[in-house]
N, C-alpha and C positions, 0 to 999 in steps of 0.2 A: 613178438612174444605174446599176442593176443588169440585166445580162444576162439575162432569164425563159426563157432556153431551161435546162431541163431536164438536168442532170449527174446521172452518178450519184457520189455520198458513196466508193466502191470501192475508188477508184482508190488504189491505193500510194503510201505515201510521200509528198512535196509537188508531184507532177506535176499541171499545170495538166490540169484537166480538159477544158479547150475545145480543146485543140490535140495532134493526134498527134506523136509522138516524131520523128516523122521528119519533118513539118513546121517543129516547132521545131528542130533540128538546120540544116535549110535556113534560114530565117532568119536563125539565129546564124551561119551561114556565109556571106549574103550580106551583111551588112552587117559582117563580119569582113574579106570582100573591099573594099568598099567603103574601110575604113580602111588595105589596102596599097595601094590603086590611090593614095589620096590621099597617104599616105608615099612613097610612089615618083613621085609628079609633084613634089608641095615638094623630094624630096632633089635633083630634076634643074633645078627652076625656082629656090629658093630657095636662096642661097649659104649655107653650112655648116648648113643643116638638119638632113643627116645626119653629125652629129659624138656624141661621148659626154658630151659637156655639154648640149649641144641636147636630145637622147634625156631624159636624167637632168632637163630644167627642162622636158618636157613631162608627164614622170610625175610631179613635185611640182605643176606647174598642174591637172594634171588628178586629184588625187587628191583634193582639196577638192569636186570636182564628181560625182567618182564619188561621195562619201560621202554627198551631201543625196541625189543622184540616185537611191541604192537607199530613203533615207526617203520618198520620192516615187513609187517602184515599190511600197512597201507599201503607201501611200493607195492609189494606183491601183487594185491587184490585188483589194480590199475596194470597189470601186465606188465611191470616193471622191478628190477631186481637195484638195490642201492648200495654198493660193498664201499661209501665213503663214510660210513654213521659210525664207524670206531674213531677216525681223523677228527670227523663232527665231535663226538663226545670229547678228545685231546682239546683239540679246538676253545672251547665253550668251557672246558675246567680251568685252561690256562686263561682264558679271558674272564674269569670273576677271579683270579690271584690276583691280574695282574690289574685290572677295575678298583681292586680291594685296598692294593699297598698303595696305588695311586693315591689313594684319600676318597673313593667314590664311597656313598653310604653300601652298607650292603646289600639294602634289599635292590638301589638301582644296579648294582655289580652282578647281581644274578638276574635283574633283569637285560642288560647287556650280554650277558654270557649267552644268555636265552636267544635274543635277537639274531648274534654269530648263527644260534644254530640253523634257527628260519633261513638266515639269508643263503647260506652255504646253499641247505636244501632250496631254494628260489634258484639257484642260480643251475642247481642240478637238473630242477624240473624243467628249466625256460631252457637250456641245453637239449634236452631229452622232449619235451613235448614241442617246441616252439622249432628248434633247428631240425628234428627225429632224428639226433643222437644215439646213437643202442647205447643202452642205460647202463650196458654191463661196464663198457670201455669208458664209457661218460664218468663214472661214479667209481672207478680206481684211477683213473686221470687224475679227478678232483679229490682222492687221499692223498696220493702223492704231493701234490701243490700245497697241500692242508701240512701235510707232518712238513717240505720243506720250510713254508712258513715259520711251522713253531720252533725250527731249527736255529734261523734266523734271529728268533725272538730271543732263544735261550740264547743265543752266544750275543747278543746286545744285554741282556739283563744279567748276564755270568763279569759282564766290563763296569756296570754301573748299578750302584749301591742303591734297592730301594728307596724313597723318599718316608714311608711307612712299615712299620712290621705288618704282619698277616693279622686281621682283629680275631682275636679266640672265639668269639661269637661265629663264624666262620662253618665251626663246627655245632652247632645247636641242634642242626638236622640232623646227626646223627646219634650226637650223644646227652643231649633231653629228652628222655622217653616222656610219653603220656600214659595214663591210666595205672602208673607205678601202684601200687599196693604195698602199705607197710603194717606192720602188725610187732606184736610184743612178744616175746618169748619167759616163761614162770618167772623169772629174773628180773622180768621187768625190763629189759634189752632192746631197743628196737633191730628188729629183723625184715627182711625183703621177703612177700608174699608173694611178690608178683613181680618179677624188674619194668615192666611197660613194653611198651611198643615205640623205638624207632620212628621218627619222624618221615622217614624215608619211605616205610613200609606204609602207612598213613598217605602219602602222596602218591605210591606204588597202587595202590586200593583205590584213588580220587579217579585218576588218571586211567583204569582200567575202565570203569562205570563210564566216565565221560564216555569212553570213546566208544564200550559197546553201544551205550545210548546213542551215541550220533550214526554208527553204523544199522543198527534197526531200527530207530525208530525216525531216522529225519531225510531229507531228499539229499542231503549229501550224501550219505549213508549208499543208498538206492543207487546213486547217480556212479559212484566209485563202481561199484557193481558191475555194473550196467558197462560203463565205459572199458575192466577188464575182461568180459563177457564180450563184448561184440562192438569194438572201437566206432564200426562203420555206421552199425545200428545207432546207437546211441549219437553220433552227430546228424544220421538223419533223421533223430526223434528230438532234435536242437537244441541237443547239449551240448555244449563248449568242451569240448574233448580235450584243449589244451588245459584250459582253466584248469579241470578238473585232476590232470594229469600235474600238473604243475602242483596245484594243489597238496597233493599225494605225499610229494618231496619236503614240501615247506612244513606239513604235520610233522612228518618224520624229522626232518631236521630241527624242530623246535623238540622235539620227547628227547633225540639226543643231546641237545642243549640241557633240557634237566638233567639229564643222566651226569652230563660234566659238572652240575654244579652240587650234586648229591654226592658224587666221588670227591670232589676238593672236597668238601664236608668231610667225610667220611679219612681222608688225609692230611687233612690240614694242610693240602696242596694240588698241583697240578695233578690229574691223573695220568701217571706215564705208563700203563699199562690196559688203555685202552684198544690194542688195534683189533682185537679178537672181535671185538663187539657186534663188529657188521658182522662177523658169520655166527655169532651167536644169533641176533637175533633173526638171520634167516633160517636157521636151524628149527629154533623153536615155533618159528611163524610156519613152516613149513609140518612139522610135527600136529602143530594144532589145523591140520588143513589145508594149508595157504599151497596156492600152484603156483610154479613159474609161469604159466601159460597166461594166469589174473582170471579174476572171476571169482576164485573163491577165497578162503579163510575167514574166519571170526575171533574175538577178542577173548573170549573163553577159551578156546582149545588153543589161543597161546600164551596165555599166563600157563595153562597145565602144562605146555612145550617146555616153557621155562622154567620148574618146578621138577619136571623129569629130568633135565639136565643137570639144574643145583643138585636134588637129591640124589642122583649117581655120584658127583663131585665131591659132594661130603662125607656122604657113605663110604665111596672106598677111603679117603683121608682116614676118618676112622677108623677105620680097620685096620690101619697101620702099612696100608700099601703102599712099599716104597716105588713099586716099580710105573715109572712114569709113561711109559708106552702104554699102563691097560686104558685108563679112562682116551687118551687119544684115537686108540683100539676099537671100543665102547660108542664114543661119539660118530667114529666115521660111520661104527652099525647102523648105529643110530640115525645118519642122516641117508646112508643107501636105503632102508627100509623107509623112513620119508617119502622116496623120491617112487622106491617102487608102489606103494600106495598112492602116492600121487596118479603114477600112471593104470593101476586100478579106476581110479574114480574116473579119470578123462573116459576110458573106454568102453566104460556104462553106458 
């Protein structure tokens, strides 16, 4: 699945080698339009779309989608595609429940959960870079293994009676905002100014910067590049092609690990409606850029990947549409035009 045209190793920092500055720049701007044209039809067509609550519950829906969707842009970027990171995210939410009623503190229960997810993706990467796996077959093997596991688990823990309840703490990430604003109404009443911001969207925000930061400005960054760019090149400019490739998986598989433990938050449990996730976030990683081919994508154009898809999602919700085939409709458009832009840029 690797791109054989020819990069040179040079280039500064984590800039995608296949695409000029000012190309990328377009792109991120065109599909930057794309998401106000769509915010400005929903605020006109969809009754209080544009409100500050509306606003505030499309950045918490969409921040769980941004976070797989850059683990999804790293497979990508590395010439490699990974349809286990929804299994991953079930994975990692059941493992801080069940960390939790154990008696484990929480913050080691999430970091457990986190761990599952590294390792999952380790074992994906060492599969796919160390044996050359095709990642596609590698990485729905390893959901399958993943949901019968938690199968497994659920019918052992449906026989035997926790030892602990779920700590309500559990849920802090989602339901203690920050930056709340309160204020008084002539009454002298206290009233909500502002509800805050989500703990999730706060780590959705962290977790974006990290990763552009390490994709432009550091040699990992470069080296991912490089390695979905031209495999061959890049080991004979004596980079560890496995490493790095490996590498790829265990990012992604740890962002889905948070993702699992921001959804139990966000449920006060396991998340069981995780499996969509891996084609979300190849959707959006794709949308912002990203090839199958590897070499390209950035971290910008797919949080906006991810942001087009929520705002379509909620938009029609809104508007009262019942009928469940449009946004499925919508979406498939949505990723055929993806894919034929994708194959634009290749033949530049």
């Amino acid at each position: 699945m690797n791109d054989t045209k020819p990069h040179s190793p040079s280039v500064p920092g984590g800039l995608e080698p296949s695409l000029a500055p000012q190309n990328r720049r377009l792109g991120t701007l065109l599909i930057l339009g794309i998401v106000v044209v769509m915010f400005a039809v929903f605020s006109i067509f969809a009754h209080n779309f544009f409100t500050i609550r509306s606003v505030l519950n499309l950045l918490l829906q969409t921040s769980t989608f941004t976070i797989v969707s850059i683990g999804s842009a790293l497979v990508l970027i590395v010439g490699c595609v990974d349809f286990s990171l929804g299994a991953v995210v079930a994975l990692s939410g059941v493992g801080v429940v069940v960390a939790a009623v154990m008696g484990l503190p929480l913050w080691l229960s999430m970091i457990v959960a986190v761990f599952l997810g590294g390792l999952a993706g380790l074992l994906n990467g060492l599969m796919v870079a160390k044996a050359r796996l095709p990642s596609f077959i590698t990485t729905i093997a390893s959901s399958l293994v993943i949901y019968g596991f938690l199968g497994g688990v659920g019918a052992y823990f449906s026989k035997h009676r926790a030892p602990h309840p779920l700590p309500n703490s559990l849920g802090d990430l989602a339901s203690s905002p920050v930056f709340k604003i309160l204020g008084h109404n002539a009454a002298g009443a206290p009233i909500v100014i502002f509800p805050g911001l989500s703990w999730i969207v706060i780590i959705m925000v962290l977790v974006a910067a990290i990763f552009h930061f390490i994709l432009m400005k550091t040699r990992i960054g470069r080296y991912l590049y490089l390695v979905g760019s031209n495999q061959e090149a890049a080991r004979f400019s004596g980079i560890r092609v496995t490493r790095v490739k490996t590498l790829a998986f265990v990012l992604a598989g740890m962002l889905a690990g948070i993702v699992g433990v921001l959804l139990a938050s966000r449920m006060m449990g396991p998340p069981g409606g995780a499996s969509g996730y891996e084609m979300i976030g190849i959707i959006c990683a794709m949308i912002g850029g990203a090839s199958l081919l590897g070499g390209r994508g950035s971290i910008v154009g797919t949080v906006i990947g991810s942001f087009i898809l929520s705002t379509l999602s909620m938009g029609l919700t809104m508007m009262n549409n019942d009928k469940e085939y449009i946004p499925l409709l919508l979406n498939g458009l949505i990723v055929l035009l993806a894919v034929y832009l994708d194959g634009i840029r290749l033949r530049k």
